[in-house]
N, C-alpha and C positions, 0 to 999 in steps of 0.2 A: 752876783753869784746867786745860782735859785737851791735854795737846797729844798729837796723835798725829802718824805719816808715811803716810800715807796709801799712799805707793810701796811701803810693806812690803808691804799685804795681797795682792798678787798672788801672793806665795812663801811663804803661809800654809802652805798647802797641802806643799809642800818642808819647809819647819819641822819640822810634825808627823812627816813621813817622816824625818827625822834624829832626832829626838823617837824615833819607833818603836825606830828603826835600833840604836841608844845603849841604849833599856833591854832590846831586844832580846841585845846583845852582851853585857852584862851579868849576865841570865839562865842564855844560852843557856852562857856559861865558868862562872857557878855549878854547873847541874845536868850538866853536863857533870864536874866537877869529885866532886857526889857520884855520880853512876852507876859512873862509874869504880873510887870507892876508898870503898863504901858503910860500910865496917869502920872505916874513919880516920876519916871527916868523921864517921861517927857518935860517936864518940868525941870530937871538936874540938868537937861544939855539942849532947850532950848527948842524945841521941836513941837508937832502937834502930837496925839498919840497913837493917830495912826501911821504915822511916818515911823514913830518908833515901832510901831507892831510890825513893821513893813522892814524895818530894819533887822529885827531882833530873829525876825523870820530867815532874811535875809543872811545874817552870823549864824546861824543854826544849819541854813542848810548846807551852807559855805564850809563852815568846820566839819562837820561828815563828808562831804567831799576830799576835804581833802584830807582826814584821818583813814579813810577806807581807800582813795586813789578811787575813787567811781567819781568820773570826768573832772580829776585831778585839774585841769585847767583852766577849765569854766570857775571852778570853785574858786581857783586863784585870783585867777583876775575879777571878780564877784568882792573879795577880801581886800585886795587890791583898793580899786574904786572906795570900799567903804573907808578903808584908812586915808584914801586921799581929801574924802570930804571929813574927816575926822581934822584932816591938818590944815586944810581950808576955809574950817570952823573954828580952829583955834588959834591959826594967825591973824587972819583977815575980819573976823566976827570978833573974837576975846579979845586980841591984842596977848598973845601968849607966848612969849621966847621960848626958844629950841628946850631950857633946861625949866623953866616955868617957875611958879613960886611951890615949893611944896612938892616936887615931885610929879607937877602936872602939866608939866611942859607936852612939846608935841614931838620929844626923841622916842618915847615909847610907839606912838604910832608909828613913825620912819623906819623904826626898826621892825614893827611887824608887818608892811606893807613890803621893806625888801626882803623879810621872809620869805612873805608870800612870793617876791620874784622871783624866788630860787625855787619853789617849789615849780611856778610857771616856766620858768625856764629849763630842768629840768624834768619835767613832768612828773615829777616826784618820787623821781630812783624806779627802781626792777621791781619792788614789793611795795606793789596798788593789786586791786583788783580790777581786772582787766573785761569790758563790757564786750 
């Protein structure tokens, strides 16, 4: 039996923009985080520091993307990719279970990577800015 509330689908739309909004802020205080301090973070996850400068560029432009919906889909799958080598680093490089020790597992990434599919998939609801 499916039951649905039919009164939700009006604020679909809204959804997706807090949806955006969320893995936006999330991004945008990562790559923010490595531009800043390209020496440390590269050091914290194992990288050089330009790879991080390249990354943290890379979460910055990616989260305005997809908080403003200006090529909401590029931006997605950009977000995308980065979470995949994010989990591909910490299965395969760390040795890091799903729930990790400490809260550092790699379900936080998986779940901001199928964020990001949803934004991909839908192009990020009615309210983007449209080029």
């Amino acid at each position: 039996m499916n039951v649905t509330i039919p009164q939700l689908l009006p604020v679909l739309d809204v959804a997706l923009l807090l949806l955006r909004l969320m893995v936006a802020a999330v991004f945008l205080t990562s790559g923010y985080r490595h531009l800043k301090d390209p020496k440390g973070r590269a050091e914290s996850i194992g990288t050089s520091p330009a790879f991080t400068a390249v990354l943290g560029a890379g979460e910055t432009l990616g989260s305005l993307g997809v908080a403003t919906g200006v090529l909401v889909q590029p931006a997605a799958i950009g977000l995308i990719l980065i979470m995949l080598g994010a989990i591909q680093k910490k299965v395969f490089v760390w040795k890091t279970g799903f729930w990790g020790e400490k809260a550092s597992g790699w379900h936080y990434d998986l779940m901001l990577a199928l964020m990001s599919f949803v934004i991909l998939c839908s192009a990020g609801g009615r309210l983007v800015i449209r080029l």
